[in-house]
C-alpha positions in Angstrom: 107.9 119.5 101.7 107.1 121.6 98.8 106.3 119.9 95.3 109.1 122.5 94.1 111.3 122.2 96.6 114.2 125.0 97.8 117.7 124.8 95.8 116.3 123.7 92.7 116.2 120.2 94.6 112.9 118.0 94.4 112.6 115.9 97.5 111.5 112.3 96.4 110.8 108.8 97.6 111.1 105.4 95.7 107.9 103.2 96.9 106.5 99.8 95.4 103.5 97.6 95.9 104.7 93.9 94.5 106.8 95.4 92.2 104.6 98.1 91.2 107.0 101.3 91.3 105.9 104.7 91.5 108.1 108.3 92.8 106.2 109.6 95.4 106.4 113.3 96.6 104.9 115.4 98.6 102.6 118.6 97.3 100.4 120.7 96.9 100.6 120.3 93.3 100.5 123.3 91.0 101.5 122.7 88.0 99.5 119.4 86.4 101.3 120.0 83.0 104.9 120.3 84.5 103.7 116.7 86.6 103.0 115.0 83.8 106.6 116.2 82.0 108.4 115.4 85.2 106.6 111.5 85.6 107.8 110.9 81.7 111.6 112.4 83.4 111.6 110.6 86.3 109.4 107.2 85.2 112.8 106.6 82.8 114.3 103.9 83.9 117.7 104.4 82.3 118.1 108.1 82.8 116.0 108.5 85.8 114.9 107.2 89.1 112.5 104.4 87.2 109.1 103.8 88.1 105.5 103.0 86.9 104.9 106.7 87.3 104.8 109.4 89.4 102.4 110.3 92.7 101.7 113.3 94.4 100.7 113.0 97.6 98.8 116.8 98.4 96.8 118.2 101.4 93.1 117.4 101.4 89.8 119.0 102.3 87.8 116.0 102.3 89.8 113.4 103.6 93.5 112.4 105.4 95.6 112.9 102.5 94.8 113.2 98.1 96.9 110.7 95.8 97.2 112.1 92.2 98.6 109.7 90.3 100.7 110.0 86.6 101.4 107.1 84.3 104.8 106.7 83.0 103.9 108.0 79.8 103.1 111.6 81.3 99.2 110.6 81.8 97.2 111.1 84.2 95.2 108.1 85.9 92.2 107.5 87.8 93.3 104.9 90.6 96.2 102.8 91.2 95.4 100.2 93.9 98.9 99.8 94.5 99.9 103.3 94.9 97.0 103.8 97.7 98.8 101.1 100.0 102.0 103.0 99.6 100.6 106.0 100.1 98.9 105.0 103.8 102.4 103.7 104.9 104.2 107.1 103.8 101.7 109.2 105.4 101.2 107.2 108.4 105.5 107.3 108.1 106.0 110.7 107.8 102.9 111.3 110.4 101.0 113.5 108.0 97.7 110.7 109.5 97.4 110.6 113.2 95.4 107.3 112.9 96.6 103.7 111.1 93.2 104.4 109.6 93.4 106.4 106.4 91.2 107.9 104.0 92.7 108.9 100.4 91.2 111.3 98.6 91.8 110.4 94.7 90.4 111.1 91.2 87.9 108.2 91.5 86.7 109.2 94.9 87.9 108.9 98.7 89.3 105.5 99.5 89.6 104.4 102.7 93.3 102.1 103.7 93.8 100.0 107.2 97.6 100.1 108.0 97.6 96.3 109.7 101.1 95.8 110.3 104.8 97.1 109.6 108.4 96.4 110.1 111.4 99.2 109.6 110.6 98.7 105.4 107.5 96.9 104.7 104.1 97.2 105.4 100.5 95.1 105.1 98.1 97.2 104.5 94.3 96.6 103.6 92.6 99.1 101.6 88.4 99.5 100.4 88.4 100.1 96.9 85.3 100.6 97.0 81.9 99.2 94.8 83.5 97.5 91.1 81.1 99.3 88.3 79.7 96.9 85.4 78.2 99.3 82.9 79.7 99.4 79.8 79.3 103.5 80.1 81.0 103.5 83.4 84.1 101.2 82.0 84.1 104.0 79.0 83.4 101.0 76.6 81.9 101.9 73.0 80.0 98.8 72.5 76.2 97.9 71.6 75.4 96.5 75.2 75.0 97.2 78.4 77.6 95.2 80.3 80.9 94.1 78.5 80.5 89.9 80.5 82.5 87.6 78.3 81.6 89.6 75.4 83.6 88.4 71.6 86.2 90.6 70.7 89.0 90.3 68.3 92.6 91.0 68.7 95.4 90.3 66.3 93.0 88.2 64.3 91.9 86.0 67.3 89.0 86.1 69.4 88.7 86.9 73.1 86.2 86.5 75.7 86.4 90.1 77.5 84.7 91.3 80.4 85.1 94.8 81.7 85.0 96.1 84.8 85.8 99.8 86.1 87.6 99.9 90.2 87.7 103.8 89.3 89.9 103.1 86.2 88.7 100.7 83.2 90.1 97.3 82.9 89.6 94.7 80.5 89.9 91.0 82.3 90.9 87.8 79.2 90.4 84.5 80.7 93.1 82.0 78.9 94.1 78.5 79.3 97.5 79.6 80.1 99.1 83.0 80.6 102.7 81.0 79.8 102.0 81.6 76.1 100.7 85.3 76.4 102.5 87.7 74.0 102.1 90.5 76.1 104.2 92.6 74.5 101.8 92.6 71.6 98.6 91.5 72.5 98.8 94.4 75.9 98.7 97.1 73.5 96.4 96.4 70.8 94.0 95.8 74.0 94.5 98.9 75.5 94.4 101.2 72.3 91.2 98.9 70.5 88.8 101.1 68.8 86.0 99.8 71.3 88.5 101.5 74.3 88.1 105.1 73.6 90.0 106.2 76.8 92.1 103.4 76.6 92.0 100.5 78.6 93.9 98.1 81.8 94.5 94.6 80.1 94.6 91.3 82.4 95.4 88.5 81.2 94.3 85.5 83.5 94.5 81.6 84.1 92.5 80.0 86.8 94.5 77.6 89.0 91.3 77.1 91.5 88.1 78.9 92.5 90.3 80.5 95.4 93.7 81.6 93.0 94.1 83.6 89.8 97.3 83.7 87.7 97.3 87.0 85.9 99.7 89.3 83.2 98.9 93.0 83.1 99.6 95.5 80.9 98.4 98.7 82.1 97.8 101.8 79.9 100.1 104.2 80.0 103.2 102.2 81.9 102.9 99.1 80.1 104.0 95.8 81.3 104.0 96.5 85.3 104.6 93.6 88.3 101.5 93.9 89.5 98.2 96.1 89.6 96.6 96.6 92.5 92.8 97.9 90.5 93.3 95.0 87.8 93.2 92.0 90.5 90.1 93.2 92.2 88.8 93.8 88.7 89.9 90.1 88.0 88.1 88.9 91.3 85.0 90.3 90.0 85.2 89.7 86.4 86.4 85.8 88.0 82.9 85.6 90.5 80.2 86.9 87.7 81.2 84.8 85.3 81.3 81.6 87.4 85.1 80.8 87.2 86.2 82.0 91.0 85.3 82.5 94.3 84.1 86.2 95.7 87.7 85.3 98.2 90.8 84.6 96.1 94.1 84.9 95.9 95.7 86.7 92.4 99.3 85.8 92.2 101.0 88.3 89.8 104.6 88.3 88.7 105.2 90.8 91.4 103.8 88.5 93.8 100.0 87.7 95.8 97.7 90.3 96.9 94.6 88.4 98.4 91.1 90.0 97.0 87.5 89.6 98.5 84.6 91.1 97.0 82.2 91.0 99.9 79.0 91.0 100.8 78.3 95.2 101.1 79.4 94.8 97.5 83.0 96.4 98.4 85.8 95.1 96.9 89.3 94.5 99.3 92.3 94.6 98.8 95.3 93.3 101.2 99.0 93.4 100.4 102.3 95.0 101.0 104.0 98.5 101.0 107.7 99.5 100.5 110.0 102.1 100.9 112.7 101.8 98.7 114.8 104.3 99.2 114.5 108.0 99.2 116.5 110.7 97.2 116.5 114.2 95.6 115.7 114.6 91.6 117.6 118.2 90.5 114.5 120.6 88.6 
């Protein structure tokens, strides 16, 4: 299937990851300007399909398949832990993999996805995000130190324990006594677009039930408010274990529902949850 398909017809399918809904269709991509345009188009959810974003899924020559991922917004993103389940259930689907054993080429690097089990719509599928990066430099954090771990910061004229951790894409984990009285709608963006975040920045927003489970709020940059994210609760899992408030083994219950996270002992973090086709479709160029 052609990313500009025949007929002035694009060829599309509707996938989600706990609620985590991205348009997926097939490349090669040519055009990243025109992508971006068409995720804002299609990412509408009242005059378009409605989604997180938009994902190409393109021909690789270094691994199964490439993911190349646009936020809502028209952005281009890094990683999307969600999206990389998805995307080893439509290519093991559609056959493009010979093997339930995937690797994903993306903008952070080749990832590599187990496809576990499946019925005629969902999937469980277990995917190696890979080693979680600490250094303030490597989260893209302007800040005099070199690890953001529980470090001050101020938002809306309150002050926040932060701790940052990059999966490929930068997020910025908030321990709180409850995530009930969250103003997400507020405090997510003036997160995401602080001065100290100079690409921007993933916001979780987390409340510790027990070493083993994390309740967590996300609002990721350039989509907003999502169901879940798929980067942001192994960032949690990490950000949870170095600072002494969870095990390396947990579950993270998002609104979306649980994904169960284990940052192990070759210093990989995993990542095990669902995939599912919604439905499929064709957008008119």
């Amino acid at each position: 299937m052609a990313f500009f398909s025949y007929n002035g017809v694009m060829r599309f399918t509707k996938m989600q990851g706990l609620g985590n809904d991205y348009i997926y269709v097939d490349g090669p991509l040519t055009n990243a300007a025109r992508a971006g345009e068409l995720a804002r188009a299609v990412s509408d959810r009242h005059v378009g399909i409605g989604g997180d974003g938009l994902i190409v899924v393109e021909p690789s020559s270094v691994a199964d398949v490439r993911m190349t991922i646009y936020n809502a917004d028209g952005s281009r993103a890094q990683m999307c832990g969600n999206g990389l389940r998805c995307v080893a259930k439509y290519a093991v689907d559609r056959h493009l993999v010979s093997s339930t054993t995937i690797t994903i080429e993306t903008d952070a690097g080749i990832r590599h996805a187990e496809y576990i089990r499946s019925d005629s719509v969902m999937a469980i599928v277990r995917v190696d995000m890979g080693v979680p990066l600490l250094d303030a430099e490597d989260v893209h954090v302007k800040i005099d130190s070199p690890q953001v771990v529980n470090h001050p910061m101020v938002f809306h004229d309150e002050s926040y324990a932060v701790t940052c951790v990059s999966m490929g894409n930068p997020h910025a984990v908030i321990f709180v006594p409850d995530i009930s009285v969250v103003r997400l709608s507020q405090l997510g963006p003036a997160v995401e677009m602080d001065p100290a975040f100079p690409q921007r920045i993933n916001a979780h927003f987390v409340q510790v039930e027990s070493p083993g489970h994390l309740l967590v709020k996300t609002w990721e940059r350039g989509s907003g408010a999502t169901r879940a994210c798929g980067t942001g609760a192994c960032a949690v899992c990490v950000a949870g274990a170095i600072t002494d408030r969870c095990s390396r083994a947990i579950r993270v219950s998002l609104p979306g529902g649980d994904l169960s996270v284990e940052w192990a002992s070759d210093d990989h973090v995993y990542m095990e949850g669902p995939a599912v086709e919604v439905f499929t479709g064709e957008w008119p160029e």
